[in-house]
C-alpha positions as CSV (number, residue, x, y, z in Angstrom):
1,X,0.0,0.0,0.0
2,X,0.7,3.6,-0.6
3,X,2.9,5.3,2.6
4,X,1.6,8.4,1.8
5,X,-2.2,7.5,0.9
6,X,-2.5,5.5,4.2
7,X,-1.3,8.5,6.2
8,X,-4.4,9.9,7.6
9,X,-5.0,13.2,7.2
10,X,-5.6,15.1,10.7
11,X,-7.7,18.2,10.6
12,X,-6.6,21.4,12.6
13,X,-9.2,23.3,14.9
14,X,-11.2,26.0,12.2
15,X,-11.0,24.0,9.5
16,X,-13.9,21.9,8.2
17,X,-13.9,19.2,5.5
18,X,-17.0,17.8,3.8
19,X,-17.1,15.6,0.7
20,X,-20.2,16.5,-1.5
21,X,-20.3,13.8,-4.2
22,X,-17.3,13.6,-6.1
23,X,-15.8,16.9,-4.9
24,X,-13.8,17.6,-1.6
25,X,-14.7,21.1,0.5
26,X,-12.1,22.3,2.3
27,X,-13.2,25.6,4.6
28,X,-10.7,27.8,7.1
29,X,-9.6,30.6,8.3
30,X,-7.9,31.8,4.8
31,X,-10.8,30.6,2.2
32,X,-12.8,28.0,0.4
33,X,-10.9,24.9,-1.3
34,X,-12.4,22.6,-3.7
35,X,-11.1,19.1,-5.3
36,X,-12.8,16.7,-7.4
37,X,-11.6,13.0,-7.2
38,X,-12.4,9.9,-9.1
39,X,-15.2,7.7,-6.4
40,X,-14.5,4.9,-9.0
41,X,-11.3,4.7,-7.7
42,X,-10.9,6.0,-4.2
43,X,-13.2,6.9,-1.3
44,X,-12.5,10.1,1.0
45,X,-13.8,9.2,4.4
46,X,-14.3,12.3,6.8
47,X,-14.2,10.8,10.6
48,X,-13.0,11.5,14.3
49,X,-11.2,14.5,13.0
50,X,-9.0,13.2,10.1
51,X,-9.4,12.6,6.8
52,X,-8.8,9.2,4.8
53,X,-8.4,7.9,1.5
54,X,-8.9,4.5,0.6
55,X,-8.5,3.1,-2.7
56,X,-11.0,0.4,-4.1
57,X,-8.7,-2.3,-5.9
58,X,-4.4,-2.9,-5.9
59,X,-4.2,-2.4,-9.5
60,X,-2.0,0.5,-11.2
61,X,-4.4,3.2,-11.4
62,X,-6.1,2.9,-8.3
63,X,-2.7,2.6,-6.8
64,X,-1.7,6.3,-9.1
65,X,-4.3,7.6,-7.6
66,X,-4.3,6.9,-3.4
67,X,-1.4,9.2,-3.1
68,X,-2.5,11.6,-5.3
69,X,-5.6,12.6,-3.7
70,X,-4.1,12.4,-0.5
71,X,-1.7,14.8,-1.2
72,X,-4.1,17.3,-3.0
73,X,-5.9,16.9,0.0
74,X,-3.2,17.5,2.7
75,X,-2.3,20.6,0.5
76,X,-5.9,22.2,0.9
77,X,-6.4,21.3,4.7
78,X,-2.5,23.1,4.9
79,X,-3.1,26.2,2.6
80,X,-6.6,27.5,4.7
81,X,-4.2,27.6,7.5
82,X,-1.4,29.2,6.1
83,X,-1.4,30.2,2.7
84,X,1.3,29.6,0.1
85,X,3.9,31.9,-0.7
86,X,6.3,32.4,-3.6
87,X,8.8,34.9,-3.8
88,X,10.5,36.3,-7.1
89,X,13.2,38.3,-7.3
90,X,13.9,41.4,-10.4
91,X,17.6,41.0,-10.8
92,X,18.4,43.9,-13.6
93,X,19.2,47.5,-14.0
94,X,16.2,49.6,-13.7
95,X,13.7,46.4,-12.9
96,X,10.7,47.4,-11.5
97,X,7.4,46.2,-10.2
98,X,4.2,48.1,-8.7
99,X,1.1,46.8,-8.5
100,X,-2.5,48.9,-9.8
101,X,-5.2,47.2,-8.0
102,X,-5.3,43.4,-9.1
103,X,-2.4,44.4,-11.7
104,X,1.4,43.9,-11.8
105,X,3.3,46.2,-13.9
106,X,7.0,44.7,-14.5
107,X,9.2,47.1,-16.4
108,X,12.0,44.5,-17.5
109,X,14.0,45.6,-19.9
110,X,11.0,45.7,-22.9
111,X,10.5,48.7,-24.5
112,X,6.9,48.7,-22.8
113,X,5.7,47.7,-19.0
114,X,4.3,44.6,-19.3
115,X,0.8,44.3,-17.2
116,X,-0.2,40.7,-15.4
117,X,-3.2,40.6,-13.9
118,X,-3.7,38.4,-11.2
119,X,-6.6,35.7,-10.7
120,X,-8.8,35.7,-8.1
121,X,-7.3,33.8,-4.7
122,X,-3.9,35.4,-5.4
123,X,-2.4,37.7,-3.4
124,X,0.6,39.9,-4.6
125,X,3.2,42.1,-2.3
126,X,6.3,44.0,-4.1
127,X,8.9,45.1,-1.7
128,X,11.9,47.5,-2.9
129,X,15.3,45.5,-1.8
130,X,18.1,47.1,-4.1
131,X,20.8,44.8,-2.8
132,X,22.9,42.3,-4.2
133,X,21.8,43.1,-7.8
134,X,18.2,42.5,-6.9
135,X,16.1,45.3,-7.3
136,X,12.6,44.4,-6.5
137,X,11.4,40.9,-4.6
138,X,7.7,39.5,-5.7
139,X,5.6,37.9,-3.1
140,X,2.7,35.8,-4.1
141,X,0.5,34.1,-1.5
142,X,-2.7,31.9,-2.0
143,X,-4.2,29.2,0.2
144,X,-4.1,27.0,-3.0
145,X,-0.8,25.8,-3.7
146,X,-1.4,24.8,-7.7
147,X,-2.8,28.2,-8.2
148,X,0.5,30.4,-6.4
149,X,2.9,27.8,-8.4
150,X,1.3,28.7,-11.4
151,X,1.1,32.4,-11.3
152,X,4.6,32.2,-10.1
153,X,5.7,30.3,-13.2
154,X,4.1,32.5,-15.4
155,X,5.8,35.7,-14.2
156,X,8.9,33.8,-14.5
157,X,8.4,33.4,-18.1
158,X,7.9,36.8,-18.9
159,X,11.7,37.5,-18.7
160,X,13.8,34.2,-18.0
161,X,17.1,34.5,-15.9
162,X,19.6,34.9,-18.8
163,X,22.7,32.4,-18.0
164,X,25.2,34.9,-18.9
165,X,25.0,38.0,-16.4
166,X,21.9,36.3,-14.5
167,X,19.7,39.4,-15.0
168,X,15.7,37.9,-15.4
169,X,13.1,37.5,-12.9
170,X,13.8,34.7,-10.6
171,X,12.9,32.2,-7.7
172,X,14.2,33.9,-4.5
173,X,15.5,30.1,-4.1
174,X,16.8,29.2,-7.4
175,X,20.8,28.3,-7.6
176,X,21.4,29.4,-11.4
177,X,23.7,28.2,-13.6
178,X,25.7,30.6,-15.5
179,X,28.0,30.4,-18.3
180,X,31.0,31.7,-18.6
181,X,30.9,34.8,-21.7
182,X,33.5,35.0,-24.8
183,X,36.7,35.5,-24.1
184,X,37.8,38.6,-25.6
185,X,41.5,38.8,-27.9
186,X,42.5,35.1,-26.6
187,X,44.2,33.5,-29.2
């Protein structure tokens, strides 16, 4: 059996879990999660505060799915406690970001700011650091951890770290690798 789909799931004072047909309600103190699941496969039992999943056979997809669930579901009873949070870092000459309402402006290096808006359940914060090449640090926070992985990724991809001089936006956490530039009149 699964060691991470047999882990029960124990539910922390505020938070209440229900499962409504195929979907999984997760309710606390930072929002309103919701998960579908596959009943064909697995059943999510909601008892003496904790949350199970039990799968229905042993073969391969009902094993694939067990831990799956269960961790989707850990992740929702975790993120209405404490949301997520993803920081990215402007590393650039004159790299900037503000937010306008449910906007972020980014002025890297185009010859325009480029406007992201952010979805709903996403909270942004840009704080001014101006040290150690970084000029401005992103953070994102959501109580759904999918959703704050994803924005993050897509304002990654607006300006990629460049391997060279490193400049790009970037994952307060990420180790780069750069590359080593031309070497100029060696013969």
């Amino acid at each position: 059996m699964s060691r991470v789909g047999r882990k029960p799931i124990p539910i922390p004072e505020g938070v209440k879990v229900s499962v409504e047909g195929d979907t999984v309600v997760v309710e606390g103190p930072q929002g309103r999660l919701t998960q579908r699941f596959e009943p064909e496969y697995v059943d999510v039992v909601v008892d003496d505060g904790v949350v199970r999943v039990q799968r229905k056979g042993d073969e391969k997809p009902y094993r694939a799915r067990h831990g799956l669930y269960r961790s989707l579901i850990h992740n929702m009873v975790q993120g209405v406690v404490k949301p997520y949070e993803k920081r990215l870092q402007l590393v650039g000459l004159g790299y900037r970001a503000r937010l306008e309402g449910r906007t972020l402006v980014l002025e890297v290096g185009y010859s325009h700011p480029v406007r992201y808006p952010l979805p709903e359940g996403v909270q942004a914060e840009v704080n001014d650091v101006r040290a150690g090449g970084v000029e401005a640090e992103i953070v994102l926070r959501s109580p759904d951890k999918q959703l704050v992985g994803e924005v993050a990724a897509q304002i990654r991809r607006i300006r990629k770290p460049e391997p060279y001089k490193g400049t790009g936006i970037r994952y307060a956490d990420e180790q780069l690798i750069r590359k080593v530039g031309k070497l100029a009149g060696a013969k």
